[in-house]
Backbone as numpy.savetxt, mean C-alpha at the origin, in Angstrom:
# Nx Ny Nz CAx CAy CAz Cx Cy Cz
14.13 3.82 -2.45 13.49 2.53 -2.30 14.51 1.47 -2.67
15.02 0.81 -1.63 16.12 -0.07 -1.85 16.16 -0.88 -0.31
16.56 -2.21 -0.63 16.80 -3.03 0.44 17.86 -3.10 1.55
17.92 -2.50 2.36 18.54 -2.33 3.10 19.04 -3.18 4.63
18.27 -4.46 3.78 18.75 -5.89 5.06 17.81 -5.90 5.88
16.49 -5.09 6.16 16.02 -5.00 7.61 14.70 -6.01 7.32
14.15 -6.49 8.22 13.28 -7.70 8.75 12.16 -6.80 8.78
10.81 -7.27 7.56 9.89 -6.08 8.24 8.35 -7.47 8.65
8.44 -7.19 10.23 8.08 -7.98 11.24 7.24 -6.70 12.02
6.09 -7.68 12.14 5.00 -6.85 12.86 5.92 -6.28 14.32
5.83 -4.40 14.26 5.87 -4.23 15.23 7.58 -3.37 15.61
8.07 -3.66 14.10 9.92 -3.29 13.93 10.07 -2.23 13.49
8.89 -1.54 12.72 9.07 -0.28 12.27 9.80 -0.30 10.95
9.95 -1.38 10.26 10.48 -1.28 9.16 9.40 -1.67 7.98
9.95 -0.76 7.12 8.77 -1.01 5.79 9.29 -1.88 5.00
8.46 -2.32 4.33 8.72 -3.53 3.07 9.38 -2.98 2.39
9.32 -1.48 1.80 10.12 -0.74 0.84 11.43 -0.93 1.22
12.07 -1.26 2.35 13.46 -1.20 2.98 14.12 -2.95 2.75
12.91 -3.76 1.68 13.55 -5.20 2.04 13.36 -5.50 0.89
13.51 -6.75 0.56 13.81 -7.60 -0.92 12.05 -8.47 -1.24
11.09 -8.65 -0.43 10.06 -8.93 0.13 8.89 -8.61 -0.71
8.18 -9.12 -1.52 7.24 -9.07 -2.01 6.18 -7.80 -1.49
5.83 -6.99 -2.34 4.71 -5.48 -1.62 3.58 -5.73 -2.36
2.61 -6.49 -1.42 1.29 -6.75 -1.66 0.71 -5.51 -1.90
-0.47 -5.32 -3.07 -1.51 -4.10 -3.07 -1.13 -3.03 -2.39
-0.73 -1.74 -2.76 -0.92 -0.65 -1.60 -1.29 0.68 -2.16
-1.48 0.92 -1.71 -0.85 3.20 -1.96 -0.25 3.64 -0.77
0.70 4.43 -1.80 1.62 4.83 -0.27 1.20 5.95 1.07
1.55 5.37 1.62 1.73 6.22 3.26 -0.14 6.16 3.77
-0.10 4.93 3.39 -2.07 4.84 3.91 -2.15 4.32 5.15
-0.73 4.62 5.85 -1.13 4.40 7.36 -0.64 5.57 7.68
-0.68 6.51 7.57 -0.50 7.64 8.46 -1.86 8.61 7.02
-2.09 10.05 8.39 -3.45 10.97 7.92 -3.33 11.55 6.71
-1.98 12.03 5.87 -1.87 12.97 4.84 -1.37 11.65 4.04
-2.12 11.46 3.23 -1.49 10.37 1.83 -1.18 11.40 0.33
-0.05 11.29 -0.16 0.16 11.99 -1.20 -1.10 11.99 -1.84
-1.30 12.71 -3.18 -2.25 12.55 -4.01 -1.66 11.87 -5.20
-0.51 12.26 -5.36 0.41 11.17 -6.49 1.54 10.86 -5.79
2.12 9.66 -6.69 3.33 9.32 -6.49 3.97 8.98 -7.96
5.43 9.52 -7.49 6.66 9.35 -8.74 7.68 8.44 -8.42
8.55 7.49 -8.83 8.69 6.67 -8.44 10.30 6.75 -10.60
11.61 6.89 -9.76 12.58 6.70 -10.77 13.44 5.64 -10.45
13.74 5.22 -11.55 14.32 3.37 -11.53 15.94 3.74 -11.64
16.31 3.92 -10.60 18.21 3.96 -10.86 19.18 2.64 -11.26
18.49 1.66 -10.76 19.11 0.08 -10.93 17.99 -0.64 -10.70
17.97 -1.50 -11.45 16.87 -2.57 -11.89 17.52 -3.77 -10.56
16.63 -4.50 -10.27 16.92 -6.18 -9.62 17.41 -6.90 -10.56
19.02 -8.24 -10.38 18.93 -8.79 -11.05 17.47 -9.97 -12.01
16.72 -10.32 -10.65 15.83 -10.97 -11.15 14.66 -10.48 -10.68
13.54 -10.63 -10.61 12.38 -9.97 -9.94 12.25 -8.45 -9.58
11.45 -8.24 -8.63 11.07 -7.15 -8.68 10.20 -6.41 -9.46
9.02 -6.82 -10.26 8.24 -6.78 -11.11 7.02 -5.91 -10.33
6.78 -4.78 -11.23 5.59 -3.75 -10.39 4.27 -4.35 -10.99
2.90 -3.82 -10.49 1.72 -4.10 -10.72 0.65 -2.88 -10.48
-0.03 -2.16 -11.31 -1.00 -1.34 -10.38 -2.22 -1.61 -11.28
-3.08 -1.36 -10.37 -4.44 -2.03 -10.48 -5.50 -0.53 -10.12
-6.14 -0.36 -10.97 -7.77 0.89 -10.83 -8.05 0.54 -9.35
-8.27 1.17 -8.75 -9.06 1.05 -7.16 -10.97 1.36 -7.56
-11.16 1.98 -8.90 -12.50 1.62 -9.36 -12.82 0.83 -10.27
-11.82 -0.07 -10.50 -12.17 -1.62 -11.03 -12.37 -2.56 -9.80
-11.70 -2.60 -8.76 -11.40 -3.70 -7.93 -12.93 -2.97 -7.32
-13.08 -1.99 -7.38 -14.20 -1.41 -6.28 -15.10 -1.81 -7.14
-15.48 -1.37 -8.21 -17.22 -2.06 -8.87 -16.76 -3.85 -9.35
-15.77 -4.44 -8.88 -15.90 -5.87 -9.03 -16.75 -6.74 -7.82
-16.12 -5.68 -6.51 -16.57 -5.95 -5.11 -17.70 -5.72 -5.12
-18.49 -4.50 -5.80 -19.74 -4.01 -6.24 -20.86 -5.60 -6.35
-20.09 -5.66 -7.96 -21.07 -7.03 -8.74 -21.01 -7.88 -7.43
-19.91 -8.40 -7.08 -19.80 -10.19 -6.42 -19.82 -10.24 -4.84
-19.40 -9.20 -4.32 -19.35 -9.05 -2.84 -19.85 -8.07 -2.23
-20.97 -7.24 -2.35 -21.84 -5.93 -1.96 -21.49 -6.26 -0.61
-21.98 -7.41 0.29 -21.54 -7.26 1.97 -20.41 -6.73 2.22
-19.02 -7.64 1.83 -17.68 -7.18 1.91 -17.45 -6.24 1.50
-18.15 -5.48 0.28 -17.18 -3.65 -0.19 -17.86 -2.63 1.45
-19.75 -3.19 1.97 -19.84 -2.67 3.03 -19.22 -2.04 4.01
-18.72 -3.48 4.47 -17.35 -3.62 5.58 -16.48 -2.65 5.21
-15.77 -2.95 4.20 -14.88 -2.16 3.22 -14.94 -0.50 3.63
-16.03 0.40 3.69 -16.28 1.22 3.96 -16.46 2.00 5.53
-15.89 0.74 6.35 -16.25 0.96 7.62 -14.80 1.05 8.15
-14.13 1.57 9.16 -12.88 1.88 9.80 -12.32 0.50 9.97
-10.95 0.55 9.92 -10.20 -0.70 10.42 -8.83 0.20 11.09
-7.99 -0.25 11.67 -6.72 0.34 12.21 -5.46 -0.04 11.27
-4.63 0.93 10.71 -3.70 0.65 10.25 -2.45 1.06 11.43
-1.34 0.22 11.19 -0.04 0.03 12.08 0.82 1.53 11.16
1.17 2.54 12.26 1.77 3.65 11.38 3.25 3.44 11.63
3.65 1.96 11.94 4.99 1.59 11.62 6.38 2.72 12.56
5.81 3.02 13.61 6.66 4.37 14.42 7.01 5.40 13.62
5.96 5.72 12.81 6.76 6.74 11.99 5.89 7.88 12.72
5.54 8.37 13.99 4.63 9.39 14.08 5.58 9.65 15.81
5.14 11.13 15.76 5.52 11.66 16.82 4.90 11.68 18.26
5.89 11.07 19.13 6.33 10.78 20.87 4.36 11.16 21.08
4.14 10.34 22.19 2.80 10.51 22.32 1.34 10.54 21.43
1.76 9.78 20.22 0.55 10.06 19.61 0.35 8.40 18.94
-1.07 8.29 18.65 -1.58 6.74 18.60 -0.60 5.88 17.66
-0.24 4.49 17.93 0.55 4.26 17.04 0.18 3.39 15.79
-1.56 4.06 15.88 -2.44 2.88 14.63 -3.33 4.19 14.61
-3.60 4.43 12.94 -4.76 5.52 12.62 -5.89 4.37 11.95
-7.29 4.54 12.40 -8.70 4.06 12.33 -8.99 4.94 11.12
-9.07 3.97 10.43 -9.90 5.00 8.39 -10.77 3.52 7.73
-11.21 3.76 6.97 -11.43 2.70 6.26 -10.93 2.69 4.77
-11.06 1.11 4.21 -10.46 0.88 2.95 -10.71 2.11 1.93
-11.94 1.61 1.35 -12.95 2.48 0.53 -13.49 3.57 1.29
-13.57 5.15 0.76 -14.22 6.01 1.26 -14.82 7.28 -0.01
-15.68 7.99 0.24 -15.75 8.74 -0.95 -16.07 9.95 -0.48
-15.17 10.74 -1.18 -15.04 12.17 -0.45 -15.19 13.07 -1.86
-16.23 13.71 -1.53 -16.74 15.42 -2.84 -17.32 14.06 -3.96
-17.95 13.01 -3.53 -18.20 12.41 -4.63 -17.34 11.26 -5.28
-15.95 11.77 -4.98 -15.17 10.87 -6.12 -14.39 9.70 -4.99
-14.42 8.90 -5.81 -13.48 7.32 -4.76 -11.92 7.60 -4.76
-11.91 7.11 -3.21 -10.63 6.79 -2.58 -10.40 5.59 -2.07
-9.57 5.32 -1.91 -8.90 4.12 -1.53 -7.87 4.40 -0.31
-7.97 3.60 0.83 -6.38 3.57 1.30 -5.95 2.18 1.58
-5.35 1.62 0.61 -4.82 -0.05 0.83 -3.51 -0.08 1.35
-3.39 -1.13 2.23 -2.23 -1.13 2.93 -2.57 -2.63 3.50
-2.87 -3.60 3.46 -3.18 -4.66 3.93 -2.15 -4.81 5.40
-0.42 -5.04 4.86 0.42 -5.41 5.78 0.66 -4.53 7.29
0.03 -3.36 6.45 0.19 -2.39 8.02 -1.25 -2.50 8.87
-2.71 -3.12 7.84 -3.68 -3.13 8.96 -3.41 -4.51 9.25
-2.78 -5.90 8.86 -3.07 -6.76 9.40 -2.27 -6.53 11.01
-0.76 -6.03 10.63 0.09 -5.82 12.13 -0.42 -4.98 12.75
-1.08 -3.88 12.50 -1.77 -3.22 13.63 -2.78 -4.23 14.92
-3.45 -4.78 14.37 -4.19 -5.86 14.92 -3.41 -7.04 15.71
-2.24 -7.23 15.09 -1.18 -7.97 15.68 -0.44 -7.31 17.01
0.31 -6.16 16.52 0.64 -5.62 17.71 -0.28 -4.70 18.63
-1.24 -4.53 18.47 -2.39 -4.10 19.52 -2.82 -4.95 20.45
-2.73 -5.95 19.74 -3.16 -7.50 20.35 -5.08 -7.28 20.71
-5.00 -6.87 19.30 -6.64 -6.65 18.69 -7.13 -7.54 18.08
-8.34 -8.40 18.20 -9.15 -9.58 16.96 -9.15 -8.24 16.21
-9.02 -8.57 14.27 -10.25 -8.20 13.59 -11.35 -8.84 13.46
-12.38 -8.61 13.33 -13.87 -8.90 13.55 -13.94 -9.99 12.64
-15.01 -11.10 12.47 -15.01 -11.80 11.23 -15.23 -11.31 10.18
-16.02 -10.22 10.31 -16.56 -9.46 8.97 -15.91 -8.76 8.23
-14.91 -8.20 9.04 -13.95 -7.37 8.54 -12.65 -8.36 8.00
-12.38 -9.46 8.59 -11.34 -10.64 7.88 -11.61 -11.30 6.89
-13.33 -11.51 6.68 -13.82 -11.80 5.66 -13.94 -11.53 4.35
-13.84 -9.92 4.92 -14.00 -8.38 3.54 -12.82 -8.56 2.73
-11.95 -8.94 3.93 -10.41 -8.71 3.67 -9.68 -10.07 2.38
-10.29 -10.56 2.86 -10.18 -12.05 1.95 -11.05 -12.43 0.66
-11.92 -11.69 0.73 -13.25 -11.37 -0.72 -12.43 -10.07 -1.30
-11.70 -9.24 -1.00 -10.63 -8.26 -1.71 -9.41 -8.77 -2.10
-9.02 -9.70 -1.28 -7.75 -10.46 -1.83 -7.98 -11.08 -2.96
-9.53 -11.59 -2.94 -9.84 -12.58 -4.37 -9.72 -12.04 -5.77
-10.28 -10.79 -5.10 -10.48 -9.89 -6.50 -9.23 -9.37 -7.15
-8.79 -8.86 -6.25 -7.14 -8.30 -6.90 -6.27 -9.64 -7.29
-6.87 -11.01 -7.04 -5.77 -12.05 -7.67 -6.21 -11.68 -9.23
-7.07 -11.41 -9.69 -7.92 -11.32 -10.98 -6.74 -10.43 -11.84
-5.89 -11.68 -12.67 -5.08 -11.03 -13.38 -5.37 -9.96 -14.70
-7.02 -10.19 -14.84 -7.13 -9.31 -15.46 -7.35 -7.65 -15.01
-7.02 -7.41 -13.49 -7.53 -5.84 -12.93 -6.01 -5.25 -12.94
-5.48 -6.11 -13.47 -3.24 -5.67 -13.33 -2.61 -5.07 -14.25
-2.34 -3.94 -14.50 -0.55 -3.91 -15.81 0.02 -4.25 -14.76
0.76 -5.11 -15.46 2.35 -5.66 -14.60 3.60 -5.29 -15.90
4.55 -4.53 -15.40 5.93 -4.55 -15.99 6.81 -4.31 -14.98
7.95 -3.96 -15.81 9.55 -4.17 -14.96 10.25 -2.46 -15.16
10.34 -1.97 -14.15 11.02 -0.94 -14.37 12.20 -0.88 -14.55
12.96 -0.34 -15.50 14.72 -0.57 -15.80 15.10 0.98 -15.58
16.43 0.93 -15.38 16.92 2.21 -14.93 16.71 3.26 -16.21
16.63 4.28 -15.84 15.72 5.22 -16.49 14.37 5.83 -16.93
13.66 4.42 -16.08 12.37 4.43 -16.22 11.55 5.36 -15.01
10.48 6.23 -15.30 10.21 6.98 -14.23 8.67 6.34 -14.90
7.88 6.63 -13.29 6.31 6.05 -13.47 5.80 7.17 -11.96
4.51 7.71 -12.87 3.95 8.60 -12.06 2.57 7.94 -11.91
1.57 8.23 -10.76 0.76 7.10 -10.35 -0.12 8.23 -9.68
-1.86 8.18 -9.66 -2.69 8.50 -8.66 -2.53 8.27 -7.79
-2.10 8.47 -6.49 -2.02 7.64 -5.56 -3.34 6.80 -4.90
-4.42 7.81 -5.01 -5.27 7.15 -4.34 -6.82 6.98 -5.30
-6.08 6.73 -6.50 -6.85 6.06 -7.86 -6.63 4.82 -8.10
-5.32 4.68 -7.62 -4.94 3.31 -7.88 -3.92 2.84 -6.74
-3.93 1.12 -6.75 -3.09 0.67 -5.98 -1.80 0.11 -6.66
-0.81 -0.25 -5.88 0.53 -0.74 -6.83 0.68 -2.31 -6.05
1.86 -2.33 -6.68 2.67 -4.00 -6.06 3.82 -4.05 -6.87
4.74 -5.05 -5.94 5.99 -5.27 -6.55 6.14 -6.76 -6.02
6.88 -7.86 -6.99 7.04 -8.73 -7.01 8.50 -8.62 -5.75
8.86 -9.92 -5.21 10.46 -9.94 -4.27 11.37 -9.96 -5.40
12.06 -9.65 -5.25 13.71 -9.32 -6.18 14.84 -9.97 -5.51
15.67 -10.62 -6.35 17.13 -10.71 -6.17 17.89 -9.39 -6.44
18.93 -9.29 -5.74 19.69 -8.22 -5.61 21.26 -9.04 -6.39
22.02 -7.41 -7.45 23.06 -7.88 -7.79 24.03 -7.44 -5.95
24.88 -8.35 -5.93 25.90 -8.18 -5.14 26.25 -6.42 -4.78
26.60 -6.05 -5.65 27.21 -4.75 -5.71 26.29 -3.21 -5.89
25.75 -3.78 -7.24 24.44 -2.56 -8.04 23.10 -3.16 -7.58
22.84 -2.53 -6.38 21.74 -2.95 -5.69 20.39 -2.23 -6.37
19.29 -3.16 -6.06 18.16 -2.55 -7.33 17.93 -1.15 -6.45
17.51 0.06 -6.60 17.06 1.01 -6.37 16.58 2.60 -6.86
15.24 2.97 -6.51 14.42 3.91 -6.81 14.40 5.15 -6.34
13.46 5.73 -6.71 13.64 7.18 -6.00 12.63 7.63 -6.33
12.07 7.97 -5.05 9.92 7.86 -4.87 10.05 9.65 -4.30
9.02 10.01 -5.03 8.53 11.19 -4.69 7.05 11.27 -4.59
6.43 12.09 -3.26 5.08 12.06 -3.07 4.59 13.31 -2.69
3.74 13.72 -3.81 3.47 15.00 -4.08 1.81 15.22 -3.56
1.05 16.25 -3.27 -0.01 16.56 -2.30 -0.08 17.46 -2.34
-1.66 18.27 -2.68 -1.89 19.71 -2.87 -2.65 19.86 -1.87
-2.94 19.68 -0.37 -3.70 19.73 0.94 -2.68 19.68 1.75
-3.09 20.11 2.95 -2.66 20.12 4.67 -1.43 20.40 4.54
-0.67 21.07 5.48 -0.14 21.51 5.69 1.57 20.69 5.27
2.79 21.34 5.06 4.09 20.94 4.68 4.29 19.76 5.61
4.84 18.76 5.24 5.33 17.75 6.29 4.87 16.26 6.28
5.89 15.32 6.08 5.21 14.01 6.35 3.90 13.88 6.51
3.23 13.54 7.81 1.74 13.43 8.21 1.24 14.21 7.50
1.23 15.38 7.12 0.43 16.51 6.48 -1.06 16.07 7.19
């Protein structure tokens, strides 16, 4: 996880993880079918300035939506298209249909990814519905709620292991030193489906 100069623009195939760019709310790989169940994540070089992580309960933000927005967590529960950024193989859709919130054997999941469902919709050259832009913006409110956040700074040597789909993360944009560029080293671990990316 390191910046590697590239423009991530609806439709380029490049991830935010590859840029200096602020990473709104997510869990990883929630645009494609197999999402780790955790993620590990080791700090080799810190950003000179920024770059500040955030992860937030996905069953805090979910029983906040509960109390104040019951319509919007609705929505929430209903399919939207995420953009799988070309990471999927020759002939196959290039947006997977899931929804935010889902609950599977009982227990809550999450798949947040805001930037990949808003460009899906972009490069499909799809409306999202009002209801569903609406949901989307009554969830944005909630996660501003600095109280649903730990926020710290990872420094080199620091390793952070994460639910993946217990919780969501974020990272502030970073300055980069010239030379000792900030960078990580993400591992995503999964006890289902079969060996392989998509799993």
């Amino acid at each position: 996880v390191h910046d590697r100069g590239l423009q991530a623009t609806p439709g380029s195939g490049a991830r935010p993880d590859k840029t200096s760019i602020e990473q709104y709310f997510h869990n990883d790989n929630a645009y494609n079918r197999g999402q780790p169940e955790f993620v590990g994540l080791l700090c080799l070089q810190s950003a000179v300035e920024g770059g500040r992580s955030g992860v937030a309960s996905i069953r805090a933000v979910h029983n906040d939506l509960l109390r104040q927005h019951p319509a919007a967590l609705a929505r929430l529960y209903q399919p939207f298209l995420f953009d799988r950024q070309k990471e999927h193989a020759a002939g196959e859709p290039g947006a997977v249909s899931a929804p935010i919130f889902a609950s599977d054997k009982g227990e809550l999941k999450m798949r947040m990814g805001l930037y990949r469902l808003l460009n899906a919709y972009r490069c499909l050259e799809n409306e999202l519905d009002a209801e569903g832009a609406r949901a989307i913006e009554l969830l944005r409110e909630v996660l501003a709620d600095p109280g649903l956040c730990h926020n710290f700074t990872m420094e080199a040597g620091d390793i952070q292991f994460v639910n993946n789909l217990a919780t969501c993360h974020r990272r502030t944009a970073f300055i980069d030193h010239p030379v000792h560029k900030r960078h990580l080293v993400r591992l995503w671990l999964r006890d289902a489906g079969w060996r392989g990316y998509d799993g």
